[in-house]
C-alpha positions in Angstrom: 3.6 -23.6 308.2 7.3 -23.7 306.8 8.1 -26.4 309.7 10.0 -28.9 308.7 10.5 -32.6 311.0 13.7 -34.2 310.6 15.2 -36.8 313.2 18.6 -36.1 312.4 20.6 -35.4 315.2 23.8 -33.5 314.6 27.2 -33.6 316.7 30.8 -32.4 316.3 33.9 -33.7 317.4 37.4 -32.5 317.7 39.5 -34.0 314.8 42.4 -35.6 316.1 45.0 -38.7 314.6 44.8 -37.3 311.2 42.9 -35.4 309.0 39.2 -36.4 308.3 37.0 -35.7 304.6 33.4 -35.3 304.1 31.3 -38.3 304.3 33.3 -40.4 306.1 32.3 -42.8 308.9 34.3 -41.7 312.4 34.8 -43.4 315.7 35.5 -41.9 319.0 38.9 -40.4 319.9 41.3 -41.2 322.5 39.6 -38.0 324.6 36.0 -37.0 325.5 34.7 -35.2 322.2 37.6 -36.6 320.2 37.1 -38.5 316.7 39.1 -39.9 314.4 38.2 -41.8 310.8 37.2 -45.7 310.7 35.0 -47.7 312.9 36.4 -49.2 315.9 35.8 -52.9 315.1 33.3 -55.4 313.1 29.9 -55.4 313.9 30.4 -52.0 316.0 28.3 -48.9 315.6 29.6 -46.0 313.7 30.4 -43.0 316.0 29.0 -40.8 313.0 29.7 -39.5 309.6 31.2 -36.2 308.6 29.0 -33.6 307.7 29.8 -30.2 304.8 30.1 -27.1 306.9 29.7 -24.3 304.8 31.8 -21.5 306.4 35.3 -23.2 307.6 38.0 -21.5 306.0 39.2 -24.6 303.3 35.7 -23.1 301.4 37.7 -20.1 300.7 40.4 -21.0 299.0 41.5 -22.7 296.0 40.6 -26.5 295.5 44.0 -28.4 297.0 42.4 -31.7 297.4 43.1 -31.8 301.0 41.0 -33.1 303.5 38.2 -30.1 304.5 38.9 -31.1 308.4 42.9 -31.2 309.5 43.6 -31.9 312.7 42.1 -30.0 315.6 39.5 -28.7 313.8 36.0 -29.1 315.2 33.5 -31.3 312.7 30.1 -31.8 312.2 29.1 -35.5 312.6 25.7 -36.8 312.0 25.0 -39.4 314.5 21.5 -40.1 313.7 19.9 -39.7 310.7 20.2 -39.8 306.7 23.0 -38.5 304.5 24.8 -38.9 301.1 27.9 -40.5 300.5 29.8 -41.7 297.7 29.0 -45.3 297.2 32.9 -46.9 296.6 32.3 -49.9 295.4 28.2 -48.9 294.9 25.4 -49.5 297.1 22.4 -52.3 297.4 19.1 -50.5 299.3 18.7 -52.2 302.8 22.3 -54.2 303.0 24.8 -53.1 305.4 27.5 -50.4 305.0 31.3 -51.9 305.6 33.8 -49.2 306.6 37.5 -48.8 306.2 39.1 -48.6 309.4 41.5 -46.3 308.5 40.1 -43.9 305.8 36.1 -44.3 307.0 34.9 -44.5 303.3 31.9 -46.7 302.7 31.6 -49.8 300.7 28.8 -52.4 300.2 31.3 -55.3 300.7 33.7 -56.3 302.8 37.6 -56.5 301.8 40.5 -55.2 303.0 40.5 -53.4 306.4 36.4 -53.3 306.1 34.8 -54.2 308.8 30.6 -54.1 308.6 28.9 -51.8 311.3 26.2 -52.8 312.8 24.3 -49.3 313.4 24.0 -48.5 309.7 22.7 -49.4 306.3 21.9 -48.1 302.3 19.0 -46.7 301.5 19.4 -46.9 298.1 21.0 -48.8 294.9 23.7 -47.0 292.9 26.5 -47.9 291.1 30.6 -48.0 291.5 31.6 -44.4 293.1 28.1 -42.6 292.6 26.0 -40.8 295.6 24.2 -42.9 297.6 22.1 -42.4 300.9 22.9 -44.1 303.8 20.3 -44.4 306.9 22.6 -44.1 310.6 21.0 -45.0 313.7 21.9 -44.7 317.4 19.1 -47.3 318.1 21.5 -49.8 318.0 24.1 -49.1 319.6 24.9 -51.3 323.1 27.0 -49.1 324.8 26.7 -45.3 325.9 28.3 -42.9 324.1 
């Protein structure tokens, strides 16, 4: 009783490059245990996505509108599982997720410096900038992490 399955598997990385938000798509750093925002090319795997952690000490202070995770800090990063994100330019349930190589937001469609990852897709239809659920999977991924 009070057990609860869930297949997400949960990971953190060392921030490094620049600043990283909540929600984001990452790839893999320079370094062992290193990320940084953005997917390394089209039709690659996401690294992960940038999880909420409750207790780092941008929760305790006024609202600046920086990113929660500056450099060096250690992230959470889901690498396998399901998780909100805003939707930037909305979501269609089952069609891949583009990401910006730079920023790692999430988009439906490709445009400017999106490139569409291969290891991840929407799991649900909502429009321009609302939350949307996105489903990550290791499973496809071709090489080792």
């Amino acid at each position: 009783y009070g057990m609860q399955q869930s297949r997400a598997q949960i990971d953190s990385g060392k921030v490094t490059v620049a600043a990283i938000d909540v929600a984001v798509a990452v790839k893999k750093g320079a370094n062992d245990r290193e990320i940084a925002a953005g997917q390394a090319g089209a039709d690659l795997a996401i690294y992960g996505i940038t999880l909420r952690q409750q207790h780092v000490e941008q929760d305790f202070r006024p609202n600046t509108g920086a990113a929660l995770y500056p450099v060096g800090f250690i992230a959470p990063i889901l690498r396998d599982g399901f998780v909100n994100v805003v939707a930037q330019d909305g979501s269609t349930n089952g069609l891949p997720v583009y990401v910006d190589t730079v920023t790692g937001l999430l988009y439906k469609a490709a445009g400017a410096n999106r490139v569409r990852s291969s290891n991840c897709v929407w799991d649900v239809t909502v429009g321009v900038g609302a939350i949307g659920r996105v489903v990550l999977t290791l499973a496809k991924q071709t090489a080792p992490i």
